[in-house]
C-alpha positions, 0 to 999 in steps of 0.5 A: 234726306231724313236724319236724327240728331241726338243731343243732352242739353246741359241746361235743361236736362231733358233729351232733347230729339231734333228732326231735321227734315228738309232743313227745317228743324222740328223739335220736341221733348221728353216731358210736357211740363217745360214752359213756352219760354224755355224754347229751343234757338232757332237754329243750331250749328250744322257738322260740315258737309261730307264730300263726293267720292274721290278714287284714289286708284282707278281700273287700269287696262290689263290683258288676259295671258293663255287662260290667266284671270285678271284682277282690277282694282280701285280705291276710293274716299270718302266711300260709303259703297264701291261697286264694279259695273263691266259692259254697263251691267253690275258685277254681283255683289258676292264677286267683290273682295273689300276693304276698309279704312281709315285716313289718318290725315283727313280722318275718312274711310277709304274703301278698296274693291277687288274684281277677277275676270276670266278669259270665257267672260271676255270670250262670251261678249258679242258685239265690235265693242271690246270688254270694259270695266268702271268703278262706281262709288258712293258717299251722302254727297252723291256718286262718282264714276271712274274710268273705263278700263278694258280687258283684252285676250292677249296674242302674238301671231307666229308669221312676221309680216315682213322678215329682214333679208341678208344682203352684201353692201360696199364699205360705208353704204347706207344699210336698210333692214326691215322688219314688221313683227307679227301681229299681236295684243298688245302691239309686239315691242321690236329688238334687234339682235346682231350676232345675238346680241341685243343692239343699243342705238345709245350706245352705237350711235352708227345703229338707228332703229325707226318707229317702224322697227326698221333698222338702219346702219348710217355707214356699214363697216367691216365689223358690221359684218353679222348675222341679224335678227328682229324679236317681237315680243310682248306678254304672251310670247317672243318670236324671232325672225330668220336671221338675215346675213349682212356682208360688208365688202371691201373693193381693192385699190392700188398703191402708189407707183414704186419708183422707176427700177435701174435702166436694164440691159433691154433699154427699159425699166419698171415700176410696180404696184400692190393692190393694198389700199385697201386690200380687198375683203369679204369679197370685194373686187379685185383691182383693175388694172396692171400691177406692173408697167415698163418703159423704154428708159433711153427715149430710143435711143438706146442700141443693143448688140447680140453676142457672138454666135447669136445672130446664127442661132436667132436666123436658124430659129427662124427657118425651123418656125417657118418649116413647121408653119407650113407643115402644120398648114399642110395637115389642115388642109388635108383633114379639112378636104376629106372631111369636106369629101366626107360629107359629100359622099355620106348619106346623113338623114335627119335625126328627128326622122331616124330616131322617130321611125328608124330611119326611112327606108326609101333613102336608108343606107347602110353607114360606112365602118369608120371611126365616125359611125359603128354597125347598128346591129352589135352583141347589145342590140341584135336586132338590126334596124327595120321600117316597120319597127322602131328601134329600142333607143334606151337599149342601144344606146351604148352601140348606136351612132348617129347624127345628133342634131341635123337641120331640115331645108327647105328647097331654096335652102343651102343643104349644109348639115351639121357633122356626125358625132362620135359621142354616143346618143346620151352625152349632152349636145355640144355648145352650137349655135344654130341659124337658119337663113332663107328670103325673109327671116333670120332665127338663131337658137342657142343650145345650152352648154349645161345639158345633162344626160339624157337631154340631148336626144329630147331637146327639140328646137324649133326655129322662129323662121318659117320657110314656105309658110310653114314652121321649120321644126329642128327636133329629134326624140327619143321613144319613151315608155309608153303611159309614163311620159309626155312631152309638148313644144311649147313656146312664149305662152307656155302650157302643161305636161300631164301624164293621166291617171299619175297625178305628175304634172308639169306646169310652165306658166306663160312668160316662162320661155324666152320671147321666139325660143321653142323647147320640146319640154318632157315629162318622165317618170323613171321606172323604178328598175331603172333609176338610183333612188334617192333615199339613204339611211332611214329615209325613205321614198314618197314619191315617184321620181320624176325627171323633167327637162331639157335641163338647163333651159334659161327660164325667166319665171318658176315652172310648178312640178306637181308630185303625189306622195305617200305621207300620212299628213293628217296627224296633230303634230309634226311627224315627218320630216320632208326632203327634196331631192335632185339628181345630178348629172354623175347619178348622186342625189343632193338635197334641195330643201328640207320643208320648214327650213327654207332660207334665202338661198333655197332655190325651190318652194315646196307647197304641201297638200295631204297626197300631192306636193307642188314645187315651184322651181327654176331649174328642170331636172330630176326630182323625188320627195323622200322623208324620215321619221321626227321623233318622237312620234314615229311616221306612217305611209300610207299604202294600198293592198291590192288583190288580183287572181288570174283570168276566167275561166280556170282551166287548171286544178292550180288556182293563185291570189296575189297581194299588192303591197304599193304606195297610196298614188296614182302611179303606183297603183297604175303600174300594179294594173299594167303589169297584172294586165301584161301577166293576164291578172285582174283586180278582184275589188278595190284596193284597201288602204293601210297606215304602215308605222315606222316601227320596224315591224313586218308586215304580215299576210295570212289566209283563213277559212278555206274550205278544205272539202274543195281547196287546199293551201300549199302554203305550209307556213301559217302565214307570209311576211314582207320585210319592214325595211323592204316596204319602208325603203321603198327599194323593191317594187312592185312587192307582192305575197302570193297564196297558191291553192289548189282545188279538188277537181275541175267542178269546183269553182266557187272560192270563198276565203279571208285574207288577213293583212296586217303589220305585226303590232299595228293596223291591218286590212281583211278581203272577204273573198266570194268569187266563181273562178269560172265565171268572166267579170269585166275588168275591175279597173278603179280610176286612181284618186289623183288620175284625171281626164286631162290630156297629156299636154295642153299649150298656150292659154287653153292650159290655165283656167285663169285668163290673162286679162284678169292675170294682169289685173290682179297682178297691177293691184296686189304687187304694190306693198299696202300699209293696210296689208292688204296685198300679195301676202294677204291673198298668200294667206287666203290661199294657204301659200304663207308658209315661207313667204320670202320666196314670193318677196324676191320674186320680180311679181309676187302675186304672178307666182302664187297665181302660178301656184293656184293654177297647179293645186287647181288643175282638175277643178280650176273654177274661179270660186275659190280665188274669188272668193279669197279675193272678196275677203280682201276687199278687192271689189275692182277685180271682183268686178273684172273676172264676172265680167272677163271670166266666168266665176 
């Protein structure tokens, strides 16, 4: 290093220039004219030697939060230059913000730097690395570097992985709530809150809370009894799980024995005891056991004597119970002979038989007038019974009385028969149970007690016994209308319900039904004019309602009911507020849950897609999707505007145009093509689709540019409307406006017009009508965009494109908890089930659930992709492997 010293020598005068070049010290003078011997010392005393830099503050770590920049820092002394270098590239000079200073201690300048950097610089980095910064300083002795600091976009994901759940626990159980706070950057730091309140384990030493962020209660008390919560939180966000209610009960227990009381007139005396120690609480079990207890207090020998004038009235008691002992006996026996003789002479045919073709006319008699059986022919049902024609069940039902349940034998078989009813055919089925014998096999099926209405005369039974190599089949049903229901027996292995071109389906996973039971399981959809709706107040319907049963079946798993809605989904925020629906067997509507506020105890899950829901249930029933504006955004349904016009050739001057103003689903549009079917209209083109706003405002139907040398509008308003309340309800249906024309002579038959539809200050639709009213056109009939080629029931494992094999697979290796996450609850994810991931925890094999779930939102295009490749993410390559071996992905 090259440097130049300065200095005046005293005692020569002259400047004096001193070169100190790599140690070596070349010296020299102003003038000339100094003699030899007036030369410089060798050497001179050298300043100390200036130290390397020391950082006095370094970088530290920081994270970006939302779109904040973030500033690092560093100080350093001695200190020449400071520069940042982040991701081994020099920050620009002109982004540092410097200072300097001077130590007053040791007297050398310290230098202080200032960086700012951004979330898009972050963002911008490629590569696993994450971004970092260092500080590196300068002084004459050299260079110092400090230590990296990393800058990272803090986060905190909505979901915890693991929520605590309520439970009931004996007093001085050991409690355990767990909690895993949703991932996030930095790692989230966990409270607990019980009752709101945040709880301090160093203040209540019964309170633990683990590394894991698990709480334990060491003994529970009764004042434990709370509502709690686990927080996560860090710099970005806090969120807070469902809460989790913890009961503390108390079991009852007795109380010492009182004393005996005084020896009593009877020869005995008693002791009692109370159920207080302790008292049950919080639903704890009573006390087992006798609150009270007598003895005899005379060891025997104690006598008694009766009062004069008791021991006639004691014989006389005696004569009057043993008279009407036998009186009673007499009347049993005669009710019980002729009932038996009742049913020795009456002609009682098999239910499944008369209710399937009106009773077969080689064996049919007419049934006896008696408080047992009434006429079939009444003032409700006029019509009497024939072969050929089977009678309208839902219409009679009132009048009609008939076997309920009868069983078909074979030859060998006993021919008992079970009596005859007086309830009519729609009351649910007594509490009977069942049992078919013959040589080799014994079955027994129980009906169940809760059936509502309705299930009597579709349950169908089968026995597991066969008798002649052949099934024996018990069932009766009832006919239901035509296109909009299905039914299937179906057993152990389980099936699916699908009405075509509906979009309701059912689906009963395998395992479902009991091992040996068989259930003739239905699937209807309950015309509208036929049926309570389940909207109120400014809710309105979104779905058909759709019943499916026999309700109250035992079933060991959840079945998955598939329903098409209306609600426009597609908007960026929540505008809809969504509510299952069930109705009980009075008629009345409850709700079942209300989609974002599930908890524990909601007995259904609800997985939402943009035009159809599908319900994950336990108990078969009734059931429709209803919803309501969430302000402040108002709600849209979306409906479709069908067009329809009567059948070529026109023969009358007359000529009509009616209007459909329907939900957007299958069924919907389905029942519009029947009923213009049965009325000779066809569909002139595709329906249009129309967004109707919860606004109260109608909508509004009118008809332009008609040429009027040819045609005439009767109409005499300018327009037409329906009323807002009419569609949004959903209360009438099928709604329509129709646009009567008229033509000026029998040769016209071109129509060329416009049609106009629109909600008054929303959105509208317009048909460009050009048609000859002459000319036959093939029928117009769309396939609705949920309808499918499916057949209407499929049973055993040709109904689920998942084999069973791979099933059982894929069960054994996601059920386990993994410490990685990589289990059930990531495949949920992959899948897009993880809205309310609870429901699946409690269930005795989570992955068998959501497998369940896939197979329904899948049923039309069940391939093996989709899950495979959920499963590849994963990192599942076990069962990757099984299903290319077993299935065909």
């Amino acid at each position: 290093m090259l440097s130049v010293r300065t200095q005046r020598d005293q005692r020569l005068g002259p400047l004096v220039l001193l070169l100190v070049f790599g140690g070596h010290v070349v010296s020299g003078t102003e003038s000339s004219d100094y003699s030899e011997a007036e030369v410089l010392p060798d050497s001179f005393p050298s300043a100390p030697a200036e130290p390397l830099p020391e950082f006095l503050l370094e970088p530290e770590d920081a994270f970006i939060v939302k779109n904040r920049p973030v500033q690092l820092r560093c100080r350093a002394s001695p200190a020449t230059q400071i520069y940042f270098k982040c991701n081994g590239e020099w920050v620009n000079q002109n982004d540092h913000v410097t200072r300097e200073s001077l130590d007053q201690i040791t007297g050398l300048v310290v230098r202080e730097v200032d960086i700012s950097v951004s979330r898009t610089q972050v963002e911008e980095l490629f590569g696993l690395e994450d971004y970092w910064c260092q500080c590196v300083a300068w002084s004459s002795a050299g260079t110092t570097k400090s230590n990296r600091a990393y800058v990272r976009i803090a986060y905190l994901r909505k979901n915890f992985e693991q929520e605590p759940l309520g439970r009931e626990v004996r007093l001085e159980q050991e409690v355990l709530l767990q909690c895993r706070p949703p991932e996030g950057m930095p790692a989230a730091e966990v409270d607990w809150l019980k009752n709101e309140d945040v709880i301090d384990p160093s203040q209540d030493s019964n309170f633990l809370i683990t590394i894991d962020h698990d709480l334990i209660i060491k003994q529970a008390r009764l004042l434990d009894t709370a509502n709690y919560t686990c927080v996560a939180r860090n710099v970005v966000a806090k969120r807070r799980s469902s809460t989790a209610t913890l009961i503390v009960y108390v079991d009852g227990g007795w109380t010492e024995w009182a004393k005996w009381s005084a020896c009593g007139t009877e020869c005995t005396h008693w002791r009692s005891r109370e159920c207080q120690a302790p008292p049950p609480r919080n639903g704890g079990k009573h006390c087992s056991g006798s609150m009270m207890e007598s003895k005899n207090c005379t060891e025997g020998l104690c006598t008694r004597t009766l009062a004069p004038g008791m021991g006639v009235a004691v014989y006389a008691g005696l004569v009057v119970a043993l008279v009407l002992c036998v009186i009673l006996a007499l009347c049993v026996g005669v009710l019980a002979y002729r009932r038996r003789r009742r049913h020795l002479h009456g002609d009682i045919t098999d239910s499944s038989s008369a209710l399937t073709t009106a009773f077969h006319p080689g064996n049919y008699k007419p049934p006896r007038q008696g408080p047992l059986v009434s006429s079939p022919v009444s003032a409700d049902n006029p019509h009497p019974l024939h072969p050929s024609a089977p009678p309208d069940l839902t219409a009679t039902a009132g009048a009609f009385r008939g076997p309920l349940f009868s069983l078909q034998h074979g030859v060998n078989d006993s021919p008992h028969k079970i009596p005859m009813t007086t309830s009519p055919l729609l009351d649910p089925l007594p509490s009977l149970k069942i049992k078919v014998y013959n040589s080799s096999t014994l079955s027994s099926l129980e009906l169940p007690t809760d059936m509502g209405p309705g299930d009597g005369e579709i349950l169908s039974l089968k026995s597991v016994g066969t008798v002649g190599r052949e099934r024996d089949f018990h069932s009766h049903t009832l006919s239901r209308e035509p296109g909009l229901s299905t039914s299937a027996t179906l057993g152990n292995l389980g099936g699916r319900l699908t009405i075509p071109n509906t979009g309701v389906s059912l689906l009963v996973p395998p395992g479902t039904i009991p091992q040996g039971k068989f259930y003739e399981m239905y699937l209807i959809i309950n015309k509208w004019d036929k049926t309570t709706l389940p909207s109120e107040g400014s809710q309105t319907v979104l779905s058909p309602v759709v019943s499916c049963g026999p309700s109250g079946m035992l079933l060991n798993r959840p079945v998955v009911l598939t329903l098409p809605h209306c609600a426009q989904l597609d908007t960026p925020t929540p505008d809809w507020t969504l509510t299952l629906k069930t109705q009980t067997h009075q008629g009345a509507w409850e709700e079942v849950l209300t989609v974002g506020e599930e908890t524990l105890s909601s007995p259904c899950y609800l997985q939402l897609e943009e035009e159809c829901c599908h319900v994950l249930m336990e108990q078969l029933g009734t059931y429709g999707l209803v919803g309501q504006s969430c302000p402040p955004q108002p709600a849209c349904k979306r409906l479709q505007l069908a067009l329809f016009a009567p059948r070529a050739p026109c023969l009358s001057l007359d000529y009509s145009l009616r209007i459909y103003c329907i939900h957007d689903t299958p069924h919907a549009l389905k029942e519009v093509m029947d009923l213009e079917r049965s009325l000779g209209g066809v569909l002139l083109e595709d329906p249009k689709p129309l967004l109707f706003k919860d606004s109260y405002h109608n909508l509004r139907l009118s008809i332009h540019d008609i040429p009027h040398t040819h045609w005439r509008s009767k109409l005499l308003a300018k327009y037409q409307e329906i009323p807002f309340y009419h569609i949004w309800s959903g209360s009438q249906r099928p709604l329509h406006c129709t646009f009567s024309l008229e033509r000026g002579s029998l040769a016209v038959s071109q129509l060329t017009c416009k049609i106009c539809v629109r909600q008054v200050e929303g959105e509208g639709q317009i048909f460009q009508l050009l048609t000859d009213i002459q000319e036959t056109l093939p029928p117009h009939s769309p396939l609705p965009s949920g309808g499918s080629c499916l057949p209407s029931s499929q049973v055993g494992p040709y109904a689920f494109r998942l084999p069973d094999s791979i099933r059982q697979k894929i069960c054994a290796s996601l059920d386990a908890p993994s410490a990685r996450g990589c289990d059930w609850r990531l495949l949920a994810r992959s899948l897009g089930f993880d809205r309310y991931l609870n429901y699946f925890a409690t269930k005795p094999s989570p992955t068998g659930v959501l497998l369940d779930l896939w197979e329904a939102c899948h049923q039309g295009d069940a391939d093996l992709v989709s899950l495979a490749t959920a499963l590849e993410e994963m990192g599942k390559s076990e069962v990757l492997v099984v299903m290319t071996t077993d299935g065909d992905c």
